[in-house]
C-alpha positions as CSV (number, residue, x, y, z in Angstrom):
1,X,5.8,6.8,10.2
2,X,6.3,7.4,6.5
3,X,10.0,8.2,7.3
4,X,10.3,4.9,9.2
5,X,8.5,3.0,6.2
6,X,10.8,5.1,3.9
7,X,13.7,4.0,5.7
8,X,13.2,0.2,5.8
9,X,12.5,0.5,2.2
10,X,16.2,1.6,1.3
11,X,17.5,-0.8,3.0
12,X,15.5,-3.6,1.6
13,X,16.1,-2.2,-2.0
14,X,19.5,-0.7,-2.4
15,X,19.9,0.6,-5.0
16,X,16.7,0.8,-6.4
17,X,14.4,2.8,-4.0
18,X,15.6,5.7,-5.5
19,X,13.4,4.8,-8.7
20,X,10.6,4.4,-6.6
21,X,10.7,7.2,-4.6
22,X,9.0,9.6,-7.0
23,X,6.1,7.1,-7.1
24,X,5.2,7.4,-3.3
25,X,4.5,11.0,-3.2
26,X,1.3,11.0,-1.7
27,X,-0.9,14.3,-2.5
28,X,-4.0,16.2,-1.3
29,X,-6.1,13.3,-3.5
30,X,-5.3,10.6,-0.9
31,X,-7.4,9.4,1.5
32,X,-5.1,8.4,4.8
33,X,-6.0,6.0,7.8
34,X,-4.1,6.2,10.6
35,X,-4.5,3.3,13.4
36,X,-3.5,4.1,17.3
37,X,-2.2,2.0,20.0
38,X,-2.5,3.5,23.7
39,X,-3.1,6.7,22.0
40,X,0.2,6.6,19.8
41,X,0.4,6.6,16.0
42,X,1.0,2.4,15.1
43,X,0.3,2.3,11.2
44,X,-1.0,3.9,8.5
45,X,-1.4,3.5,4.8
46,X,-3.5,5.8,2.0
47,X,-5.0,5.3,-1.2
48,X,-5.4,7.9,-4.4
49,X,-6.9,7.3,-7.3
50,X,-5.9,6.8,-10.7
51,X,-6.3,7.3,-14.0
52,X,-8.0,3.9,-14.7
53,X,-11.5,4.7,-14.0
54,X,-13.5,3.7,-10.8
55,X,-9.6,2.7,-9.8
56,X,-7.7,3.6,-6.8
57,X,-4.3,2.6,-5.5
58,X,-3.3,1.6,-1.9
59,X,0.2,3.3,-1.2
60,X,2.2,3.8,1.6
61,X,1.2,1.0,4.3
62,X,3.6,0.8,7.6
63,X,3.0,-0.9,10.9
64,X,5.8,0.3,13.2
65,X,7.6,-2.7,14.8
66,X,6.1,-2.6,18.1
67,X,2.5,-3.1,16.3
68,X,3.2,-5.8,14.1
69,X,1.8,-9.0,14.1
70,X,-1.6,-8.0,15.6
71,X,-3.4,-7.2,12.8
72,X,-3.3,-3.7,12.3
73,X,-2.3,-3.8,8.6
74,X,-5.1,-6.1,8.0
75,X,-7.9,-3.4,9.6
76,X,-6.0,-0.5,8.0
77,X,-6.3,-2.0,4.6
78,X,-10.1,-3.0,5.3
79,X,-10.5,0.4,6.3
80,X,-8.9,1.6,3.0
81,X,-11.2,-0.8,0.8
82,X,-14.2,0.3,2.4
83,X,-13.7,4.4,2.1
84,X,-13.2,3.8,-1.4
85,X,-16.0,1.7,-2.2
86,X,-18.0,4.1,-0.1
87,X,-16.6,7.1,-2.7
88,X,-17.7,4.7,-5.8
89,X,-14.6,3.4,-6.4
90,X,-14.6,-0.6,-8.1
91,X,-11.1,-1.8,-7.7
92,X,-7.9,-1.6,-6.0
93,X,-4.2,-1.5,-7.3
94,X,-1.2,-1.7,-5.4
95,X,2.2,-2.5,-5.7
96,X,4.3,-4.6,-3.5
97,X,8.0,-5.5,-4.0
98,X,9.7,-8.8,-4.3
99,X,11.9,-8.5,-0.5
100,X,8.3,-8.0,1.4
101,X,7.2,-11.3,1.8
102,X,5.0,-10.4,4.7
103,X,3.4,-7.5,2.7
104,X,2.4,-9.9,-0.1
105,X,1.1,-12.5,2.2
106,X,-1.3,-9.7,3.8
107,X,-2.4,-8.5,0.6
108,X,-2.6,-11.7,-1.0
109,X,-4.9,-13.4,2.5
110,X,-6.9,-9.8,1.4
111,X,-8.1,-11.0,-1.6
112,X,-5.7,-9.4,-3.8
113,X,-4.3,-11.5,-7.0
114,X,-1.5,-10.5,-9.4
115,X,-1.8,-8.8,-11.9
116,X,0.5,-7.4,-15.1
117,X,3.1,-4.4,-13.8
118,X,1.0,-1.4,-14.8
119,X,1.7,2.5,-14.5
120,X,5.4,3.9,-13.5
121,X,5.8,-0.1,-12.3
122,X,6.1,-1.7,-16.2
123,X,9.8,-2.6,-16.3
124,X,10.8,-2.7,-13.1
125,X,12.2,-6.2,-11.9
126,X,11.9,-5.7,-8.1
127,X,7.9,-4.7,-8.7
128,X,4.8,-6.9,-7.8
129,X,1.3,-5.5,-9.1
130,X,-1.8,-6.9,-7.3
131,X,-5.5,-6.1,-7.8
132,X,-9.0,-6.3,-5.8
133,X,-12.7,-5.7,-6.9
134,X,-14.5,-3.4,-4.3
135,X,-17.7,-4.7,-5.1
């Protein structure tokens, strides 16, 4: 799945993904859900944290094609925020880019509001920073 995500991500950000790249390495810190369909892998997405305290990031959310529309990236990211308030964490970061309209709609019906570009993110036109409390 990530190498789907990864693909429609160059195509939606030619010639920029390549920046971004080296910011969607996910390590052995993340926490991953992964949601099934008729026992097949349908989405996915992780958080980490960061180094704002009580502060984690949501990274690498995908709903293949076929699962789209039903809600799946709405439970996956519910599932997400609850983990990590369940591990003490306050708030949520993510980023978003400016050609995902339907990524910022979900985050933004989530509860999420915008906030200033922060980490590897400050500078970068095509970069949309969004935040949620946990509590």
């Amino acid at each position: 799945m990530i190498r789907e995500l990864d693909a429609d991500l160059w195509k939606r950000y030619q010639p920029y993904q390549a920046k971004y790249d080296a910011f969607n390495k996910v390590d052995d810190s993340a926490r991953v859900v992964i949601v099934f369909q008729a026992d097949q892998p349908a989405g996915c997405g992780c958080y980490r944290p960061i180094s704002e305290p009580d502060c984690v990031e949501i990274k690498r959310m995908f709903v293949k094609p076929a699962g789209r529309g039903r809600g799946l990236a709405t439970r996956i990211l519910r599932e997400l925020e609850i983990w990590a308030a369940e591990e003490g964490y306050k708030t949520a970061r993510l980023e978003t880019g400016i050609k995902q309209p339907e990524a910022l709609a979900l985050y933004e019906k989530a509860g999420y509001h915008h906030i200033e570009k922060y980490g590897p993110y400050v500078g970068l036109n095509t970069s949309i920073c969004l935040e949620k409390s946990l509590s």
